[in-house]
PAMIKOL-221469 format. One record per residue (C-alpha): residue number from 1; residue in one letter; x, y, z. Coordinates in steps of 0.02 Angstrom, whole numbers, plus 50000, padded with zeros to 5 digits. Last residue first. Example, Ala and Ser with C-alpha at 12.3 -4.5 7.8 and 13.67 -1.06 7.14 Angstrom:
2
<pt><k>2</k><r>S</r><u>50684</u><v>49947</v><w>50357</w></pt>
<pt><k>1</k><r>A</r><u>50615</u><v>49775</v><w>50390</w></pt>
//
This chain:
91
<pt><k>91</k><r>X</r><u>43911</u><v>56514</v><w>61468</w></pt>
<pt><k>90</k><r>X</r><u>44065</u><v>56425</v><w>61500</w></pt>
<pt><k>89</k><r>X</r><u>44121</u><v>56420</v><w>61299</w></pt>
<pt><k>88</k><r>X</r><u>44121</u><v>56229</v><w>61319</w></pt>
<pt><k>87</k><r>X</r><u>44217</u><v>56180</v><w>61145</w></pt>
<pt><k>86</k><r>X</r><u>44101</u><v>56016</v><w>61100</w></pt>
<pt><k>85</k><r>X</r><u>44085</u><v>56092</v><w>60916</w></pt>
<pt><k>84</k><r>X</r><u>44267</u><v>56117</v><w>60909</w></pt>
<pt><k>83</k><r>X</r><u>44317</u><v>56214</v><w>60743</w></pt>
<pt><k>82</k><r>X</r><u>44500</u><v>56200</v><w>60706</w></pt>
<pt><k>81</k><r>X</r><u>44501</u><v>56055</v><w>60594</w></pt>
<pt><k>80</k><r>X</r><u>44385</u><v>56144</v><w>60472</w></pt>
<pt><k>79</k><r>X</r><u>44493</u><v>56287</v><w>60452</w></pt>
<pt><k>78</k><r>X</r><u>44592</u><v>56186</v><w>60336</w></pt>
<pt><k>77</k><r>X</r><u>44472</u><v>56157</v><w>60204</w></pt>
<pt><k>76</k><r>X</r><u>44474</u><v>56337</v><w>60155</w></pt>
<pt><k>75</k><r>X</r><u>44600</u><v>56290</v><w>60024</w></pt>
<pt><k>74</k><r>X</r><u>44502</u><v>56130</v><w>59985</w></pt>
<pt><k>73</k><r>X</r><u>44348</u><v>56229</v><w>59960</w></pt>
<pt><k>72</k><r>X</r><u>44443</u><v>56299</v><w>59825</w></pt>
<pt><k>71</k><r>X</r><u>44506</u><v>56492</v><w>59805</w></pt>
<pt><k>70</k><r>X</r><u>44407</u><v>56630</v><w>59684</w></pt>
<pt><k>69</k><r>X</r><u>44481</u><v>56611</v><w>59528</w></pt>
<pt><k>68</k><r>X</r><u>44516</u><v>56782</v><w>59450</w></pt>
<pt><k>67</k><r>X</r><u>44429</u><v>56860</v><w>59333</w></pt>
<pt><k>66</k><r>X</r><u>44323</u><v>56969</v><w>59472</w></pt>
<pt><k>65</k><r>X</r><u>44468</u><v>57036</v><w>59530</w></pt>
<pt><k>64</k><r>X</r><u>44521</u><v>57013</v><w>59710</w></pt>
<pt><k>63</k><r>X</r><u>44479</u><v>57063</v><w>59881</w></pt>
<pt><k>62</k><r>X</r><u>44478</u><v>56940</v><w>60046</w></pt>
<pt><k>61</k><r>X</r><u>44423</u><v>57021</v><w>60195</w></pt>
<pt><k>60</k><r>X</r><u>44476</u><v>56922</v><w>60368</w></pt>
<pt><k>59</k><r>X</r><u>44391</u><v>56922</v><w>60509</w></pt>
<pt><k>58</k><r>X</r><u>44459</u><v>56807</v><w>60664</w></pt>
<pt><k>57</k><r>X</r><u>44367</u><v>56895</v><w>60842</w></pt>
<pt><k>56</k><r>X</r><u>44496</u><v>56909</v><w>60965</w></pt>
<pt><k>55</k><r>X</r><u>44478</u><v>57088</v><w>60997</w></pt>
<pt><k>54</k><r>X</r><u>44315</u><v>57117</v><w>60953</w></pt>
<pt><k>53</k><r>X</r><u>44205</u><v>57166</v><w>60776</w></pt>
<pt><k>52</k><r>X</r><u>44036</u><v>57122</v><w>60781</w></pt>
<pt><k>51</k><r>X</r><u>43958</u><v>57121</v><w>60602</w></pt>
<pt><k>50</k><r>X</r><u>43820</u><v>57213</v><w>60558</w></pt>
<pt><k>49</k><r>X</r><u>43734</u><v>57143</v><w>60386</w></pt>
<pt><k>48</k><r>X</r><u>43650</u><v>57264</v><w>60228</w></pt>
<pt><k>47</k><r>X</r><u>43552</u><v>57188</v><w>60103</w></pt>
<pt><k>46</k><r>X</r><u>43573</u><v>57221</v><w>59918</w></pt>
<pt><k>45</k><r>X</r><u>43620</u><v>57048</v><w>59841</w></pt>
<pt><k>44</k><r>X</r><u>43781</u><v>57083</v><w>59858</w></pt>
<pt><k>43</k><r>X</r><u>43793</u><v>57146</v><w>60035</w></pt>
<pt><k>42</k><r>X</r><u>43843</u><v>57306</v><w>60113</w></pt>
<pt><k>41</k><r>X</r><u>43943</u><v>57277</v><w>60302</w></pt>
<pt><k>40</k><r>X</r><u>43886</u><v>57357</v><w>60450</w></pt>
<pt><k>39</k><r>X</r><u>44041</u><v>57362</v><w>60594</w></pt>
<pt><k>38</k><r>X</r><u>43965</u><v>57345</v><w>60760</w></pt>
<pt><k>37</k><r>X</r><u>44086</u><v>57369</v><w>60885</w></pt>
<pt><k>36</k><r>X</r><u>44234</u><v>57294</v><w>60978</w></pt>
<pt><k>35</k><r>X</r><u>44355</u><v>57362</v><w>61132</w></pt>
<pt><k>34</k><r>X</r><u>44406</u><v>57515</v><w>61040</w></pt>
<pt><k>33</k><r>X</r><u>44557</u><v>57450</v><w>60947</w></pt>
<pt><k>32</k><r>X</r><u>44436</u><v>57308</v><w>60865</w></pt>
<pt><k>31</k><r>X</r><u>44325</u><v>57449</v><w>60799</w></pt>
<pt><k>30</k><r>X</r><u>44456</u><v>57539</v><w>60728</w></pt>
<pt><k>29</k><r>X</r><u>44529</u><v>57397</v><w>60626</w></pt>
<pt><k>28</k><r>X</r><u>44360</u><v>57347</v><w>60569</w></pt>
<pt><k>27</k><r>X</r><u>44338</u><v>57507</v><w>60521</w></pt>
<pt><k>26</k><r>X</r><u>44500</u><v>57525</v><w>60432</w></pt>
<pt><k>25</k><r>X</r><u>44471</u><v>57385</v><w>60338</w></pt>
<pt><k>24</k><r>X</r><u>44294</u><v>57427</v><w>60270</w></pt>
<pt><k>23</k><r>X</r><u>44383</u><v>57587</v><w>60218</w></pt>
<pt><k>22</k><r>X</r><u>44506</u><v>57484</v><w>60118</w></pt>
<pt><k>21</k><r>X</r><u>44383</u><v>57362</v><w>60054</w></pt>
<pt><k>20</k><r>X</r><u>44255</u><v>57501</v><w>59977</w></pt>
<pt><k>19</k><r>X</r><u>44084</u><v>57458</v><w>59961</w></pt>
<pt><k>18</k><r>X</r><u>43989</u><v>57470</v><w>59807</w></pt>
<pt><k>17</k><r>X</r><u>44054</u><v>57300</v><w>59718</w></pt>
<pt><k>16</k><r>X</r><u>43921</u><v>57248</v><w>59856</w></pt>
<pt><k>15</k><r>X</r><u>43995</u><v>57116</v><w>59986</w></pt>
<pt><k>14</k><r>X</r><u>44020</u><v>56941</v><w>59977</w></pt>
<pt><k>13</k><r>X</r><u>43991</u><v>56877</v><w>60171</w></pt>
<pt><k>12</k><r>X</r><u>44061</u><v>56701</v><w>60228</w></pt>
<pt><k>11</k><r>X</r><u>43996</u><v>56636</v><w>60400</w></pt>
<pt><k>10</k><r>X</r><u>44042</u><v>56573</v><w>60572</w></pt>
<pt><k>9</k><r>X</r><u>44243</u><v>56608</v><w>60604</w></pt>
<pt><k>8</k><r>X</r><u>44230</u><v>56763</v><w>60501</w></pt>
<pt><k>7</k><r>X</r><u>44272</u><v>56769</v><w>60328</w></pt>
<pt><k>6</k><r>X</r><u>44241</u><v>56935</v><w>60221</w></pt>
<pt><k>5</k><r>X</r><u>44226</u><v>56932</v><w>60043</w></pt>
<pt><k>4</k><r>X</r><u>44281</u><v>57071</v><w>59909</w></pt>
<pt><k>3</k><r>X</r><u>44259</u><v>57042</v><w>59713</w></pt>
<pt><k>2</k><r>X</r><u>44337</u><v>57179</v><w>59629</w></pt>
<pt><k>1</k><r>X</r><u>44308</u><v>57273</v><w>59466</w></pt>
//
């Protein structure tokens, strides 16, 4: 069985052994082509999310078996410098 977890910019999301990766790709894929849309994603622990899906927008799904060893905060450390919490978004 996989494990599949989708990174956005904001939050982490492990979804349902239920939903399938490659069809949650190609959603993602076609929302993004459209202009952006909701995409609804099916959660672990049973709830479901919607996820806004734009151009520009940095989503990644991560899949891999559930014996594997799921990557170190210090691999995901990185990201950390790029988040500006003073960025003006001119809203």
């Amino acid at each position: 069985m996989n494990v599949v977890n989708v990174h956005t910019d904001n939050a982490d999301y492990l979804l349902s052994d239920q939903q399938d990766s490659s069809e949650l790709r190609g959603s993602i894929v076609d929302a993004v082509r459209n202009g952006g849309d909701f995409v609804r994603l099916d959660l672990a622990n049973g709830a479901e999310a919607f996820l806004l899906c734009s151009p520009g927008a940095a989503i990644t799904v991560v899949s891999r078996a559930e014996d594997e060893q799921a990557p170190t905060e210090a691999a995901d450390s990185r990201r950390a410098d790029l988040f500006d919490p003073v960025f003006d978004f001119g809203l």
